[in-house]
C-alpha positions in Angstrom: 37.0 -28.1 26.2 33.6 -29.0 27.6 33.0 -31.2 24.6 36.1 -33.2 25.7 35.0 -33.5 29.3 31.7 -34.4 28.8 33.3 -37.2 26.1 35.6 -38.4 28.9 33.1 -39.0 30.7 30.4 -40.8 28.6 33.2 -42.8 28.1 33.6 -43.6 31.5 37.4 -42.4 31.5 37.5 -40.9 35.1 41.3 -39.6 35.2 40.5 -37.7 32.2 37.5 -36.7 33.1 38.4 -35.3 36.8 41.7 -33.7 35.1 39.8 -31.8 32.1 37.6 -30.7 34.8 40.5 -29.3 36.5 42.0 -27.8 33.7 38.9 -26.3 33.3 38.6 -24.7 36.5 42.7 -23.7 36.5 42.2 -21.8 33.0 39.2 -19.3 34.4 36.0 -21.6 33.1 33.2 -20.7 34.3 32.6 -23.2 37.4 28.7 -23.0 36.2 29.4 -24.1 32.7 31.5 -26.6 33.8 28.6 -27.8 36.4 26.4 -27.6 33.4 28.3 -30.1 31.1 28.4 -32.5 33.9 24.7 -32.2 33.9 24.3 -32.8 30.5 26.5 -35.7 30.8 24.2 -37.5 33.4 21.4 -36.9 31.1 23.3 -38.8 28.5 23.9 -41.7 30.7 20.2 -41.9 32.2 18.9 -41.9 28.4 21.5 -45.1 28.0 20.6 -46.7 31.2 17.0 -45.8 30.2 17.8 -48.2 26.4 19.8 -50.8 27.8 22.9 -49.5 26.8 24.5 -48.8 30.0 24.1 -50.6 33.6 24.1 -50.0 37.4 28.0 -49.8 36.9 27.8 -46.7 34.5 25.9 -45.2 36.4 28.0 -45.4 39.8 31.3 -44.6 37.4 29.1 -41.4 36.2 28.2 -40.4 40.2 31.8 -40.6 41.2 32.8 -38.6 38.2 30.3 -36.0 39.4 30.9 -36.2 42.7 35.2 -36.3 42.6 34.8 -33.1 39.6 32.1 -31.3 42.2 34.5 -31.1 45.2 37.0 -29.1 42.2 34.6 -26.8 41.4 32.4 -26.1 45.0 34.9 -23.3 45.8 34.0 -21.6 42.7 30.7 -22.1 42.5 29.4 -19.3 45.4 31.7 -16.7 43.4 30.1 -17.4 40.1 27.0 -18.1 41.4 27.2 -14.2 42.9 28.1 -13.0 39.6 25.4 -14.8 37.6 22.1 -14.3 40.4 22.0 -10.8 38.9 18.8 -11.6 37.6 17.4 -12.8 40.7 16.3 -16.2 41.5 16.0 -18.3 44.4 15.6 -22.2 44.7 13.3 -22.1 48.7 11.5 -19.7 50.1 9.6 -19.9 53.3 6.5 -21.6 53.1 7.0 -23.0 49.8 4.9 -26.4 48.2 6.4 -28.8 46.2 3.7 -31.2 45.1 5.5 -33.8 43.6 9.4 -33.8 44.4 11.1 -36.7 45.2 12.1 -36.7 49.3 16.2 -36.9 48.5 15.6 -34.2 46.0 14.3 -31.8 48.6 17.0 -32.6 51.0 19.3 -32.0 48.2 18.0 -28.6 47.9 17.6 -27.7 51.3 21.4 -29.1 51.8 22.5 -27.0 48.7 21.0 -23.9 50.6 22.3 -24.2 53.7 26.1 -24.7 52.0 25.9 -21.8 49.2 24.0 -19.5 51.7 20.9 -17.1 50.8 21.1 -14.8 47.7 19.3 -11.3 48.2 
């Protein structure tokens, strides 16, 4: 069912999109795989904005769709991401240097931190 939702939304169909997402997350997928495929499916549409093939529409159509499908799946994400840290892992750390991150990426991060909470 990933392979349809990342479909829907290449193809820029945001009902479906937002609804197969939901599906997803009402029949026990994995909110991380599901984050996954959404990921994949901005790669897709960078590489296409990248040839030419897609324009500044797409690629606000494609941030909505990831936005509207990340509200459905933020609930789930903390208990999966519980499940799946127990390998260890951590995205800050005190004192840490990053060279040659963009500024919104680190406040992305440092956001993302503060909402899902520190993993020990």
């Amino acid at each position: 069912m990933s392979k349809e939702l990342i479909d829907a939304m290449v193809a820029r169909k945001q009902i479906e999109a937002v609804s197969l997402a939901g599906d997803l997350i009402e029949n026990g997928e994995d909110s991380l795989k599901t984050f996954a495929a959404c990921r994949e499916v901005m790669e897709v549409v960078g590489k296409r904005f990248e040839k030419g093939e897609f324009f500044l529409l797409e690629l606000i159509m494609a941030g909505e769709m990831l936005k509207q499908i990340s509200e459905l799946i933020k609930p789930m994400l903390k208990e999966d991401a519980v499940i799946e840290r127990a390998g260890g892992g951590f995205i800050l750390t005190n004192g840490c240097i990053i060279d040659h991150a963009k500024p919104e990426n680190v406040r992305a991060m440092i956001e993302a931190g503060k909402e899902f909470g520190v993993y020990r």
